[in-house]
N, C-alpha and C positions, 0 to 999 in steps of 0.2 A: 504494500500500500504506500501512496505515497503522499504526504500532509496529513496519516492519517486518514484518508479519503478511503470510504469502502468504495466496490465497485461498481454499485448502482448509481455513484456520482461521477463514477470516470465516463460511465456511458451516456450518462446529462450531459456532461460537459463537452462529448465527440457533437452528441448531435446539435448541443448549442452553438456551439463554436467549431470544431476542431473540423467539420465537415461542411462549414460555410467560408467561402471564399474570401469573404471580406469582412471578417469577425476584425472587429480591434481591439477588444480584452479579452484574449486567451488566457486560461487557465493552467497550472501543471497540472498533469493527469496523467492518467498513464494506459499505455495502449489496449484495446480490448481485449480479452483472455478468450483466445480459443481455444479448441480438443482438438486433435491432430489426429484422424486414427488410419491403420494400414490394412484396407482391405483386396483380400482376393479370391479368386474362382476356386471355385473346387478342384476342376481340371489341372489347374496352375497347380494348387497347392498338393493334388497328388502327382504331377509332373514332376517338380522340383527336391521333395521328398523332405523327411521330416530334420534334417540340416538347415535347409532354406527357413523352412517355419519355424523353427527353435530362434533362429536369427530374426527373424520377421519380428518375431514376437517379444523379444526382450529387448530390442532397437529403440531408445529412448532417448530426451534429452530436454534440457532445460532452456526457457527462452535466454537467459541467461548466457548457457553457453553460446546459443546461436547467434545474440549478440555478438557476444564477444568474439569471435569469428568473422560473422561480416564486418566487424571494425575493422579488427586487421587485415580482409580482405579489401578492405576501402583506404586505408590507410598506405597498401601499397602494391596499389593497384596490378591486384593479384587474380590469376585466372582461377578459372574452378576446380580447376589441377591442383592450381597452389592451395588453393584453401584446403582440397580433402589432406594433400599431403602435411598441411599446417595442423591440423585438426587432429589425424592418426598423430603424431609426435607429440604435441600438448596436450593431448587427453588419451592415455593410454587405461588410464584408471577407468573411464568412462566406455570405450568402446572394446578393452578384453573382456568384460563379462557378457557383451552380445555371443561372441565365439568361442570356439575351443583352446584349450590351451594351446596346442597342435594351431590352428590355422592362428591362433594369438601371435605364433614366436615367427608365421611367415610373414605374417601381415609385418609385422613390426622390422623385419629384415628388409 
C-alpha cells in the first residue's frame, strides 16, 4: 500500500485521474493488482508431459521482481535476451525451484 491507501482508493484515483488525459492533480497511487494465470489445453498438456506442467505450474513471480527487471532493462537498453539472461543470474533463488536440480545446474551453466 502506499500512503496507506487501501486498494479500493488506488482504483478511484486511476479512474479519476490516472486515466484522464488532462487531470492536473494526480495523486500517488499505485498501479492496479492483477492475477496473472497460465493456462493450457489438455492436448498441450498431455503433449508436453508432466516436466513441462510441474514447470508451468510453480512458474511465479513478484510484481516487484518484474519491476525490477524492466528497470534494468530500461536503464540499458537491453534486449529481451539481455533481460532473461539478466534475470536467470540475479534471481537464481527464485527460478531453481520452478526446475530440477539436474536442469537447475544447466540452466545456470
Amino acid at each position: 500500500q502506499i500512503f496507506g491507501n487501501p486498494p479500493a482508493l488506488y482504483a478511484a484515483e486511476w479512474k479519476r485521474c490516472n486515466t484522464v488525459a488532462d487531470c492536473t492533480d494526480p495523486k500517488p497511487n499505485a498501479w492496479p493488482v492483477d492475477k496473472i494465470v497460465t493456462l493450457v489445453a489438455k492436448p498441450f498438456s498431455e503433449k508436453v508431459g508432466p516436466d513441462v506442467m510441474d514447470y508451468l505450474t510453480k512458474r511465479s513471480w513478484s510484481n516487484d521482481t518484474v519491476n525490477k527487471l524492466m528497470a534494468w532493462m530500461t536503464e540499458n537498453q537491453a534486449t529481451g535476451e539481455d533481460g532473461d539472461k539478466h534475470f536467470l543470474k540475479e534471481n537464481k533463488d527464485l527460478w531453481s525451484k520452478w526446475v530440477s536440480p539436474e536442469a537447475a545446474t544447466k540452466i545456470e551453466a
